[in-house]
N, C-alpha and C positions, 0 to 999 in steps of 0.2 A: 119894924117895917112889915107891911100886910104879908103874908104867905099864900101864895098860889099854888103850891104840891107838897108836899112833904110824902116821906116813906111809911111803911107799916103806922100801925097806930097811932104813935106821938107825932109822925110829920105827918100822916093822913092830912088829920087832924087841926092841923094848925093850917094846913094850908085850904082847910073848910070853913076856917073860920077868918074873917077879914078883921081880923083884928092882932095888935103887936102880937106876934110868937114870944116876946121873951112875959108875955106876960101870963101864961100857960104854965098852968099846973098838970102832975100828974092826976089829980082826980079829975081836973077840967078835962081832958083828953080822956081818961076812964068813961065820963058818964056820956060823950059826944060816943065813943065805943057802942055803950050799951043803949042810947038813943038811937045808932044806925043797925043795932042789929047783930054788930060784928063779935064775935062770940069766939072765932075759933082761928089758930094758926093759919086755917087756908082759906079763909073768908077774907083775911087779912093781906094774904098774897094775891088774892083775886083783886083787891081794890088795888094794891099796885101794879101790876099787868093792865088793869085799865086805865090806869092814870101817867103809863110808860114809864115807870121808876121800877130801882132795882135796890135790894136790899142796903149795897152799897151805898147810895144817894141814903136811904133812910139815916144807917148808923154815922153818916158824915154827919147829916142835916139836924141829926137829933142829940149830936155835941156838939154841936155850934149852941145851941141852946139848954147845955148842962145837964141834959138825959141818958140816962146809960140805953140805948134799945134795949141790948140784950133782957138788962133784968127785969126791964119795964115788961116786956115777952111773959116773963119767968113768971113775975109774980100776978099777971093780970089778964093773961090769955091762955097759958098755957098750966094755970094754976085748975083753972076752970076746966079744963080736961081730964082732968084729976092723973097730969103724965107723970109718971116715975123717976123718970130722967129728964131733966130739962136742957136743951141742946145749947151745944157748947159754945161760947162766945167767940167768934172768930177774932184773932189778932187784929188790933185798933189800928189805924194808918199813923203814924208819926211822921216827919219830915223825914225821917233819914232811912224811914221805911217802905217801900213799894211791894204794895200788894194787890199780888195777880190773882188770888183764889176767889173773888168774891163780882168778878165781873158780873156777870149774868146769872140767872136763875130761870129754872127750865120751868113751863107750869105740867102742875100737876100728868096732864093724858098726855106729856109728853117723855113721860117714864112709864118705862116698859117694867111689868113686874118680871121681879126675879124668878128664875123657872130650868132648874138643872135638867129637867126630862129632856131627848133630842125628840127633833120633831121628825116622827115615823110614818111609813105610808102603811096602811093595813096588812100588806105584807110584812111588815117588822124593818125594811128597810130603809134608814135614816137618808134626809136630802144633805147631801154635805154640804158645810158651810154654812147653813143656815143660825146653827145655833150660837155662832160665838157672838149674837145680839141679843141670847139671852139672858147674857150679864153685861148689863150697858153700864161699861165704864161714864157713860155721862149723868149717872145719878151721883156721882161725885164729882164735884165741878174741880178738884184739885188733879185728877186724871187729867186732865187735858191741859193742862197748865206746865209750861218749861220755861227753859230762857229762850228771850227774846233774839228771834233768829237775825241777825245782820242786815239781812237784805229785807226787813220788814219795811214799808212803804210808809211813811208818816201820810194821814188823811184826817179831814175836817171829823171833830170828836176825840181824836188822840187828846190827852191831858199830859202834857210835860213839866216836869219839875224843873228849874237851872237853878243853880247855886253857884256864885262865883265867892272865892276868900284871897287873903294875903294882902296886899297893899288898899285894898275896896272888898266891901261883904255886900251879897247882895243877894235875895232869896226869893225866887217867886215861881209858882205852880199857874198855869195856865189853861187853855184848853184852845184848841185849835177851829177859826170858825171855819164857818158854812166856806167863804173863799178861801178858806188855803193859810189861814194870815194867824199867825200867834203874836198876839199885843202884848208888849213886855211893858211894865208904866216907868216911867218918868225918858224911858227910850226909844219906845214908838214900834211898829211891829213889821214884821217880818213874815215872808211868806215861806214855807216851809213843807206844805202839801207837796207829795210828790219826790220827796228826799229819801232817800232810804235812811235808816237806822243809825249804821254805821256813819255815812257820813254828816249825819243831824249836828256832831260837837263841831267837823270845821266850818261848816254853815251858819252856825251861830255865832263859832267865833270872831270868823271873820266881820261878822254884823256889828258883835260888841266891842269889837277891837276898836272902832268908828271912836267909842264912849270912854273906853278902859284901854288905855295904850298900854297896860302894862301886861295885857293877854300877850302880846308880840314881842318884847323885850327878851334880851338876851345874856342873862337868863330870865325868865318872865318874874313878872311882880304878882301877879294876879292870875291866879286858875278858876279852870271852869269845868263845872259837871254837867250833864244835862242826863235826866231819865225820863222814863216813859211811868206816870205813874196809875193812868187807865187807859184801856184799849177800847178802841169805840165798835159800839155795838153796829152787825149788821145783818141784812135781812135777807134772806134766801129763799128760796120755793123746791121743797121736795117734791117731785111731782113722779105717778105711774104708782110702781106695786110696791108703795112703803105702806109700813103698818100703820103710820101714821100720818099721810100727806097733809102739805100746805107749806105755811106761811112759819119761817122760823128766824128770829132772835139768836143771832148767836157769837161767839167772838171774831173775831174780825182776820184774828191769827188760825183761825180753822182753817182746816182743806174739807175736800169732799168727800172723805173718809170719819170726819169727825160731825158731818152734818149728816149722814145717815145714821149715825147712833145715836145724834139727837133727834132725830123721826122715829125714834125706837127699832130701826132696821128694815129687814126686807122680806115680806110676803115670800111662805115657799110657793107662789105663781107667778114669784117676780125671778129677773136674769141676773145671774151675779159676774155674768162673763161681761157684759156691756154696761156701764153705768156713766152716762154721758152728760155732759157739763155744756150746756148753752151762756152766752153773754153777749147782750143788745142784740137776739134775736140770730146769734150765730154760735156755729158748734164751733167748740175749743179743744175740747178733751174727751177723753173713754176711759173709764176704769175697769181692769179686770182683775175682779178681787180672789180669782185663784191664786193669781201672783204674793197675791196676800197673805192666802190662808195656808199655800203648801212652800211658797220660797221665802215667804216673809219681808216682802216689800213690794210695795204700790209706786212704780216707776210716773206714773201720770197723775198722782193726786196733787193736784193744784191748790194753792190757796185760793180761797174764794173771794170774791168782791160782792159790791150790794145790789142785790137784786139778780144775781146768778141765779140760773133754774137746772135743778137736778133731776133727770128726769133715769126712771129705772123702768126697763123695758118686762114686756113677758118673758116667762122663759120662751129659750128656744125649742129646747126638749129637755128631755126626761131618760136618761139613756141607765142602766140596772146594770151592775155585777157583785157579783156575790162566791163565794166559792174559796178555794183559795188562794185570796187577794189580803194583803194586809189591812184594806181599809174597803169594807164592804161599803156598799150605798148606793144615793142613786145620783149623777151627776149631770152638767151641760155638757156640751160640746159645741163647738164653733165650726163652720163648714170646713175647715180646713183641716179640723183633727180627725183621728179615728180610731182603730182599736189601742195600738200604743201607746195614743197620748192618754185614754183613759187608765189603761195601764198603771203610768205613771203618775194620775191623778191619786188612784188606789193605795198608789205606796207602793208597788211594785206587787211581782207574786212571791207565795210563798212557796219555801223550796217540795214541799209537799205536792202542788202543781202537777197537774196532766196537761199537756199543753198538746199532744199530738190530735187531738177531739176537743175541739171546744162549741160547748153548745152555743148555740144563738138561737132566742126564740123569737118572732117577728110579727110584728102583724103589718098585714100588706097596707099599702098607702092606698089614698081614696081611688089615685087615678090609675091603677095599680092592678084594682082589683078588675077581676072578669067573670063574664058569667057563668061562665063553664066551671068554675073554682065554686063547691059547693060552703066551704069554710074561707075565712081570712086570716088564719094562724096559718106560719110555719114555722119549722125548727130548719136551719142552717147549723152544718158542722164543718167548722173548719181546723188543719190542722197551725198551728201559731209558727211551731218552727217552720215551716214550707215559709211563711208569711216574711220570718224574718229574714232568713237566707236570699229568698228574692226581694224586700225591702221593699215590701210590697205593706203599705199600714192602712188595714182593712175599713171600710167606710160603713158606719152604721147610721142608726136613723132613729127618728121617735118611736119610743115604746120599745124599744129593743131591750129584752133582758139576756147578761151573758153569764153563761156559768162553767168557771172551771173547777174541775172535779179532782178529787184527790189521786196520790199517783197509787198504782195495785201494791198491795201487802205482802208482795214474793220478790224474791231476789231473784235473777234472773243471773246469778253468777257462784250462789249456793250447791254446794254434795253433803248429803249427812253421812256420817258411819256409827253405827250402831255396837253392841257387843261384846266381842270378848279384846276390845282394846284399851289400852292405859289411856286414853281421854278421848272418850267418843262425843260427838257433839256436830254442832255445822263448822264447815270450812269453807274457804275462798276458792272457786274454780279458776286455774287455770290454764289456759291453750294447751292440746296434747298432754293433762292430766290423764294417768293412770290410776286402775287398783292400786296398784302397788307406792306409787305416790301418794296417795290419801292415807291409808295405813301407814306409810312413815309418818306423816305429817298429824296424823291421831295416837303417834309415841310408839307405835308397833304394838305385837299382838300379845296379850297374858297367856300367861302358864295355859294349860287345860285347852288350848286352842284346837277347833276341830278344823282337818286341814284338808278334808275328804269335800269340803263343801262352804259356799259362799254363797251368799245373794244379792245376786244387784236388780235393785227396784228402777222402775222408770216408765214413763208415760206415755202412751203413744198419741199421736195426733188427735186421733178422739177424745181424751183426758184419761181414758183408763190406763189403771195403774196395772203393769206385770210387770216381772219379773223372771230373772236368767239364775239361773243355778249354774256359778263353774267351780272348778276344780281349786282352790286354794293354793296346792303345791304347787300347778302348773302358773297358777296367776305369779305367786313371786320368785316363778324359774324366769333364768338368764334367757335375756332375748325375747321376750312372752309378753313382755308388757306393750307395744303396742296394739300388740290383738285385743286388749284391755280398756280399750280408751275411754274414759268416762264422758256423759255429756252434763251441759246444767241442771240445777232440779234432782239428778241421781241420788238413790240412795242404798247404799250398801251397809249388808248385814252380815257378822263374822259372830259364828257360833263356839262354842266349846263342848266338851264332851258329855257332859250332864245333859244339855240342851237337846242335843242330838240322840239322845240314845231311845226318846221315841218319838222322833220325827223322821218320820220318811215321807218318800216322794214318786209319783208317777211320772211319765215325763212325755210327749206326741210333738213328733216335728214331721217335717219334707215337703209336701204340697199344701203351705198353710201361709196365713199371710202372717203368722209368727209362731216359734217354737212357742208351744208351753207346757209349762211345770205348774204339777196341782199336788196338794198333799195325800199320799195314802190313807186311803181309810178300807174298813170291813168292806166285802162283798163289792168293793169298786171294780165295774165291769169293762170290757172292752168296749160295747155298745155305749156304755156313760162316757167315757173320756174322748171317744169319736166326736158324739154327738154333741157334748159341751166346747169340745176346740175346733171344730170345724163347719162351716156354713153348707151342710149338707142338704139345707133344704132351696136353696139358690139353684136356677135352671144352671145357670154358666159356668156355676165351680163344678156341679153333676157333669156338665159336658166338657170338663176339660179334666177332669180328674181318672186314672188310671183306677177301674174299678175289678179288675178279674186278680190285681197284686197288693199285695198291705205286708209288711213284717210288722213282727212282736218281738222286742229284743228282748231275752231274760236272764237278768245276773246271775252266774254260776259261783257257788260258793265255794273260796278256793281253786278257781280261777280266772284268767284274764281276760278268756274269751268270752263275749253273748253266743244264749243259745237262740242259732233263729228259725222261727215259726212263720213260716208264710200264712194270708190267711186271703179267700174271696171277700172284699169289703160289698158287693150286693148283699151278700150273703149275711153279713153282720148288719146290715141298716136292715134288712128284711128279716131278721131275728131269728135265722136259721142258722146261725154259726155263734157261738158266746164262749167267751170267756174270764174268770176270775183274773182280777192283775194282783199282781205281788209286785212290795216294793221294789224299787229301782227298774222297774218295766218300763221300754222304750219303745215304742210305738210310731212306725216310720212310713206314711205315705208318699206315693208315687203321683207325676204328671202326665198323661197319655204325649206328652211331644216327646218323650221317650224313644218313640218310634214314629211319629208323625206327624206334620206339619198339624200344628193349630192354630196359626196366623197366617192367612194366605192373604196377599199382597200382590197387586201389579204397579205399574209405576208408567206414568207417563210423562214427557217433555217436549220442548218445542213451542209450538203457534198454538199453546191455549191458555187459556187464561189464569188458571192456578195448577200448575205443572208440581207433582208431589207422588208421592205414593198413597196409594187408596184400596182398602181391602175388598178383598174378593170373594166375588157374592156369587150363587148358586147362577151356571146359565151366563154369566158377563159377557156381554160382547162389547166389542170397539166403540161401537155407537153410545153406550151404555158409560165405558169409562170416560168417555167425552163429556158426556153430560155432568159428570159428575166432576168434571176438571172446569166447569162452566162454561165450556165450548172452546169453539172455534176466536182467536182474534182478527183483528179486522184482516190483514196478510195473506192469513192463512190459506196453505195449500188442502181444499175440501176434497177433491177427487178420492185420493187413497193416503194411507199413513203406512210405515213400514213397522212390521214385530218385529221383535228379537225373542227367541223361543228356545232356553238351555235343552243341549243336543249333546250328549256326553256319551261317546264309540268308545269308551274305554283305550282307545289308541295312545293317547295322551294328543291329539290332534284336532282333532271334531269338538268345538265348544259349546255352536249354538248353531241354529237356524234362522235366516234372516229370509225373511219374504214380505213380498208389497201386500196387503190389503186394502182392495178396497170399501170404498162408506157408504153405506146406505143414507142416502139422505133423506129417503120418503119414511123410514122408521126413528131416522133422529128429529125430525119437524113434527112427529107424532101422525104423519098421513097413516100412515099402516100401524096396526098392532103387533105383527109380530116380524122379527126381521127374516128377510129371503136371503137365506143364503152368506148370514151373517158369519165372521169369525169366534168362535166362541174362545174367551181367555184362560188363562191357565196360570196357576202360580208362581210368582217370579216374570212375569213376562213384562218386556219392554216397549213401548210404541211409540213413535216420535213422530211426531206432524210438525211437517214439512213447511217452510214459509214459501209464495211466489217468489221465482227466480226472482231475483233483483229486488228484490222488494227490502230487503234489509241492510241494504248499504245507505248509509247518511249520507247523501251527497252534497256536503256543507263546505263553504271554501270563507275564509274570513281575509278582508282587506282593511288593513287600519292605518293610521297615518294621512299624508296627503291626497288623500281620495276627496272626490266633493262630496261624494254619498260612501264612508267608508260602514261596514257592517258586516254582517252571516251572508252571504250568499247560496241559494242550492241552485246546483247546478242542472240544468233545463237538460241537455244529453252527455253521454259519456263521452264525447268529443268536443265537447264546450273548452275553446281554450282561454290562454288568458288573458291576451288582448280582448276578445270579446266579452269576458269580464268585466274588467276595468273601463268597456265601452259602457258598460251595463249600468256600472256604480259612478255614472256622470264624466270618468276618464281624471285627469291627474290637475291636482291644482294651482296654481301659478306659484307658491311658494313650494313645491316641490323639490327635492334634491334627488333625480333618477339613479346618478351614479353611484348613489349611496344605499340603491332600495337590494331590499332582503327577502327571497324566495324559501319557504320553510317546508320542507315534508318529510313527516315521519319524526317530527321533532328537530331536525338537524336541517343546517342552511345549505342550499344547491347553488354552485359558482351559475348565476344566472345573470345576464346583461340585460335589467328590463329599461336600460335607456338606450341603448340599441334597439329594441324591440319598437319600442315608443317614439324614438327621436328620428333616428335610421331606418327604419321599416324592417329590419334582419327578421327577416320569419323564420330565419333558424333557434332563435330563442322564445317563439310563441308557441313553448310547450302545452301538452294536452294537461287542463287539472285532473287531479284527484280527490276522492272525499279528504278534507280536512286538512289542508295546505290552508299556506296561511302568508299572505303578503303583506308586507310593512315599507312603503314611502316614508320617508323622515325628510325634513327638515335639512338645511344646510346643516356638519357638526363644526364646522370651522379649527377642528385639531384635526393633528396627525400624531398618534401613538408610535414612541421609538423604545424598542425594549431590546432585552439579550445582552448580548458581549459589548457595551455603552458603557461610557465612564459613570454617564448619569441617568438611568432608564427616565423618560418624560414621558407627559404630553404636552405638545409643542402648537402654539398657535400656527393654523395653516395658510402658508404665503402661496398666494396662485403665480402658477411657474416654475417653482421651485422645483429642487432635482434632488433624487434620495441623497447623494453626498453632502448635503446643505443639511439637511435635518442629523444628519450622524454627525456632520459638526457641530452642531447646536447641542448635541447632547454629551458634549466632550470626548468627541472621538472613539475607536472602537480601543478597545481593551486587546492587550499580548494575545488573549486566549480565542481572537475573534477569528471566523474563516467563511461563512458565507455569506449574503445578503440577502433577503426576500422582503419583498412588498405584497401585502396582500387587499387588496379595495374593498370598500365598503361592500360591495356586493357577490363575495365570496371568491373571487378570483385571487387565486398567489402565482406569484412568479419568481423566479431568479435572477438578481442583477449582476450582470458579468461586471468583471474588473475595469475594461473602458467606457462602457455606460453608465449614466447616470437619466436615468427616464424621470420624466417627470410626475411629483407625489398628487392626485387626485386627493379631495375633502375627505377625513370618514376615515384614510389607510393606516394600515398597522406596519411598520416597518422592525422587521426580527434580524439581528446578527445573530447566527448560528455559534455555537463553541465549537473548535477543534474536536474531535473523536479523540478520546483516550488512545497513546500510544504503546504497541503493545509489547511486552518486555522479553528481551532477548535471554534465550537461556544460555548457560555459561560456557565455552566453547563452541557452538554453533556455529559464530562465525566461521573459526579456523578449519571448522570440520566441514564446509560448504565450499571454504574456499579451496581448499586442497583436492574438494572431489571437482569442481570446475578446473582447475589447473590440469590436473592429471585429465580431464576430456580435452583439454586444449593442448596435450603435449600429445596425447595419441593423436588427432587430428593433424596437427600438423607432421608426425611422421608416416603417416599414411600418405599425405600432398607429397612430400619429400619422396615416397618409396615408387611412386607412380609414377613422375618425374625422371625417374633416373631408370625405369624400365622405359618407359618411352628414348 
């Protein structure tokens, strides 16, 4: 039969030539080869890609007619190459074999070369995700090939095998057409587009069943296989920032994940966050391939259909960190992420992390920028913990690069000891650590130990390092160690007696912002150790320093006492007085408050505006301290302020002096220069300005509840009452409940009737307010509260009319121990209800039975002893009536 296509070579070939195929020879097809030119392995894949055949069709086509491909390849194309290796023959198709490796064939500029480098930005920072297209699993077509998934859709191109045995054999391969319809012969055909996979066998069979009754028999006579034994190819569009867009060939069982690695991947100016899937001109799908690359699954990769368009967007941004992060680079971000989720893209941080300063370096946005901004870089520091405690995940932008920095190389919880100890080294600081505690914890101290002397090293807030010389003995005496207390960073040095025996020391403390201790040396003078430990050249330390007294303490050998040497310290900075030190010289300056105030101080309070204490300047008057308290506030009483002035008669009586002063106000407005007649201040002195009478009462009343306009009220006079109030804030609203309303002052409720006020006109309850009363209308409560000496304390729905005995019966009566009654109303009134009343309970009321008072216990004979002295007044009495009687 003529040939109209054939595969590589041998089917080219035959299908060029219109004449029988089986009557072709291997050199006939050789020389029609070397007639068109075709010379080489890919010249040969090129004619099939133009002729829409695929390998497969060739090596089918080309043993239909007793051709091996393969070696026809081997010996007559690939010979010519002069290749080393000749590629390997792919497994042949036999009937009982189905082979999925050989569907498609990618051309040539559709494989990306192999390339390990990651692709970096001049800064060295890799784009993530980008590279793992550098090894594109689709230069092996066997990578993409698995079992056939269940719910695979049968469509026109599928090629299915059936094979039916047992009482009927029956064999036949097909291929699905253009409608949908697989023609089975001598049975007629069947539609089948549109089946899934899974159930493709009972779709059949019920068809065959029609022919072969023995598929349905029980137990069947005849069985049936049905496989898939080519997948039909189909055509897609990669479109935007692939390396390779267009028009692609591909399996039919692909997603959208397997069609970007046949485009060879994605441009680092392409989005790996969005990769969106169109179909008959509508979106369907979005892939975000971080999901991919850091959780390891693509929740939306779709299989594809024919003629899907893949489209991969710009990026979004570019956003940089670096530092330490487990996975430096540089990534997307989607609007909705920000610092944390990048974070989390990184791999998290490493424990090494400074997270309290994180840089951020920026460059401002177009619309952003201003003219006034000579550059458009910033640096942004933030700190991450603050971020995370408030849950607050910080928002960045294009261009942004972030860097965290390593954490500091000191332990912030370190003491060393040095020495003459059994294992000196660093230890663990802890809380209320001692000397004496460290030296335990460094094994205690060796032989030869000098106990005359210690050193503790430590830092002062500037970073300089000094050090304290104490006493050893007294460090680890009873009781001593917390005068001892170590801080972090400390470092302590413990000598022994070789060490010491020429080390000595000078030593200057008292008016200084630290003792310190320097080492002895020759010719060390008083004038050096002054002038090295103290800031004598400073106006302020000069004027606060006691200059006419200094001591020199000098060790007395063999004895306990210093000997002391006063000396003039003028005298020593002006180099009129010197002297030679010897070791153990202590050197002891004075502070002139010794004897006199060096911090003078007045203090002002009251109607200004920053009320504090404020030092006292040469000349101070009122006006003067005013200003510097920032004035008067709005209130304030300006006329005069009253002093307080210490006045000390030795009495034990006289404390102070109070007197009005008044203000100049044409010297505090700045009219005048100098004040007339001003008060001038003195140290320690008090002044208080005064606020205008009345000016500082809040005169605020709050009404809530049934009011039409309930709210703050301020009260217009001190005689405003409280009907005229409540006339104010619209008056009372028709669901009102009056006998239930509540008058507050002072915190606590006042037995007030404001529905007699309101209903009855009783102006004996239209009290005067005050600031900060507060009235509350409610609502019907529809209970009545029955508590105390009750079998069953409630609350009791409230029946109108009812009388307080009705509700104690409801509550199961009063209890042995019961003895009074009170009713108290919603509106703060109690009363007492006597034993033949029964008044009737208003809404809102609380009804209390009282307990008996404790009875009190008779002590033992009292009676007899009361009785007998009443008896004896009632026998005298009456013979007294008797004795009068009988004189009459």
């Amino acid at each position: 039969m003529p040939m109209k296509r054939l595969h590589i070579a041998i089917v080219i070939f035959c299908l060029l030539f219109s004449i029988d195929a089986k009557s072709q020879t291997e050199q006939q097809i050789k020389n029609e080869l070397e007639k068109r030119g075709i010379n080489t392995y890919e010249e040969v894949q090129a004619e099939l890609r133009k002729r829409g055949m695929t390998e497969a069709d060739a090596r089918r086509q080309a043993r239909l007619y007793g051709i091996n491909y393969d070696e026809y390849l081997k010996k007559y194309i690939l010979a010519k190459a002069n290749q080393e290796e000749a590629l390997e023959p792919v497994t042949s198709i036999t009937l009982d074999t189905v082979d999925y490796t050989t569907e498609l064939t990618d051309e040539a500029n559709q494989i990306i070369p192999q390339d390990t480098l990651k692709i970096k930005e001049p800064q060295g920072l890799p784009y993530f995700g980008y590279d793992i297209f550098t090894n594109n699993p689709y230069a092996n077509q066997q990578a993409l090939v698995g079992n056939i998934d269940p719910g695979y859709i049968i469509g026109p191109g599928d090629e299915l095998r059936v094979y039916l045995w047992g009482e009927a054999e029956f064999q036949f391969e097909g291929k699905v057409d253009i409608n949908g319809n697989l023609f089975i012969p001598n049975v007629g055909q069947v539609f089948v587009s549109g089946v899934t996979y899974q159930s493709l066998h009972e779709r059949l069979k019920q068809y065959l069943s029609r022919f072969y009754s023995g598929l349905v028999k029980s137990p069947p006579a005849i069985f049936l296989d049905v496989s898939l034994t080519k997948l039909r190819p189909i055509r897609v569009m990669v479109m935007g920032e692939s390396k390779n867009p267009g028009s692609l060939m591909i399996n039919s069982f692909a997603t959208t994940l397997n069609s970007i690695y046949a485009s060879g991947g994605i441009k680092t100016t392409g989005s790996l966050r969005e990769v969106k899937v169109f179909r008959n001109n509508r979106f369907i799908s979005t892939i975000d391939l971080y999901d991919y690359l850091i959780k390891g699954a693509v929740s939306e990769d779709i299989r594809l259909m024919s003629n899907d368009v893949i489209f991969i967007q710009s990026r979004m941004n570019a956003i940089s960190i670096e530092g330490e992060v487990n996975r430096e680079g540089i990534y997307e971000l989607k609007g909705n992420e920000g610092l944390i989720d990048l974070i989390g893209f990184a791999g998290g941080l490493k424990p090494t992390a400074h997270t309290q300063s994180v840089t951020i370096k920026r460059i401002r946005p177009l619309l952003g920028r201003s003219k006034d901004n000579s550059f458009d870089r910033e640096i942004i520091t933030i700190n991450y913990n603050d971020l995370l405690l408030e849950g607050v995940n910080f928002r960045l932008q294009d261009g942004d690069q972030i860097l965290f920095d390593k954490v500091l190389d000191k332990f912030d919880n370190m003491v060393t000891i040095a020495g003459s100890v059994f294992r000196p080294g660093d230890y663990q600081y802890t809380e209320g650590m001692s000397v004496a505690d460290l030296i335990g914890t460094a094994g205690g101290l060796r032989p030869n130990t000098y106990f005359e002397k210690v050193d503790l090293f430590r830092r002062d807030r500037s970073g300089e390092l000094r050090f304290l010389s104490l006493n050893l003995t007294e460090v680890l005496g009873e009781g001593s160690q917390p005068n001892f207390q170590l801080q972090p960073d400390d470092s302590l040095k413990v000598y022994n007696t070789q060490e010491l025996k020429t080390l000595e020391t000078v030593s200057i403390e008292g008016f200084l912002s630290k003792p310190k201790t320097v080492l002895w040396r020759e010719n060390l003078s008083l004038y050096d150790l002054i002038f090295m430990s103290a800031n004598v050249e400073d106006l302020e330390y000069k004027n606060r320093i006691l200059t006419s007294r200094a001591d020199l303490l000098r060790y007395q050998e063999g004895k306990t006492e210093y000997q002391v040497i006063p000396f003039n310290l003028d005298e020593v900075l002006d180099k009129k007085f010197n002297a030679v030190l010897k070791p153990r010289d202590r050197v002891i300056l004075y502070s002139r408050d010794i004897n006199e105030v060096l911090d003078s101080y007045v203090t002002i309070r009251g109607a200004v505006k920053n009320e504090g204490r404020y030092a006292l300047t040469d000349d101070m008057t009122v006006e003067d301290l005013i200003l510097q308290a920032g004035g008067f506030v709005r209130t304030a009483f300006r006329d005069s302020v009253t002093v307080s002035r210490e006045n000390f008669d030795f009495s034990g009586n006289m404390i102070a002096q109070v007197r009005r002063v008044p203000t100049n106000m044409d010297y505090l407005l700045g009219a005048t220069t100098k004040p007339d007649g001003s008060y001038i201040l003195q140290h320690n002195d008090n002044i208080t300005v005064d606020l205008i009478p009345g000016s500082s009462e809040s005169r605020e009343v709050k009404l809530s509840g049934e009011i039409k306009f309930p709210g703050n009220y301020f009260l217009r006079s001190k005689e405003e009452t409280l009907k005229e109030v409540i006339t104010r804030a619209g008056g009372i609203s028709p669901n009102a409940y009056l006998p239930g309303a509540k008058f507050y002052r002072d915190g606590k409720q006042l037995a007030l009737s404001i529905d007699d006020l309101m209903t009855k006109q009783n102006e004996a309850f239209n009290i005067v307010l005050q600031p900060n009363d507060s009235i509350y209308i409610p609502e019907s409560f529809y209970t009545v509260k029955v508590e105390g000496e009750v079998a069953n304390p409630s609350l009791q729905k409230y029946q109108l009319n009812q009388g307080v005995k009705a509700y104690i019966r409801n509550a199961g009566g009063r209890t042995k121990n019961a003895h009074k009654i009170y009713i108290t109303s919603s509106n703060g009134f109690t009363r007492k209800v006597g034993w033949l009343s029964n008044p009737k309970v208003l809404d809102g009321s609380i009804i209390t039975v009282s307990a008996k008072p404790p009875k009190k216990e008779r002590e033992p004979g009292k009676f007899l002893e009361n009785f007998g002295t009443l008896a004896a007044i009632i026998s005298s009495t009456l013979t007294t009536i008797y004795l009068v009687e009988r004189l009459n």
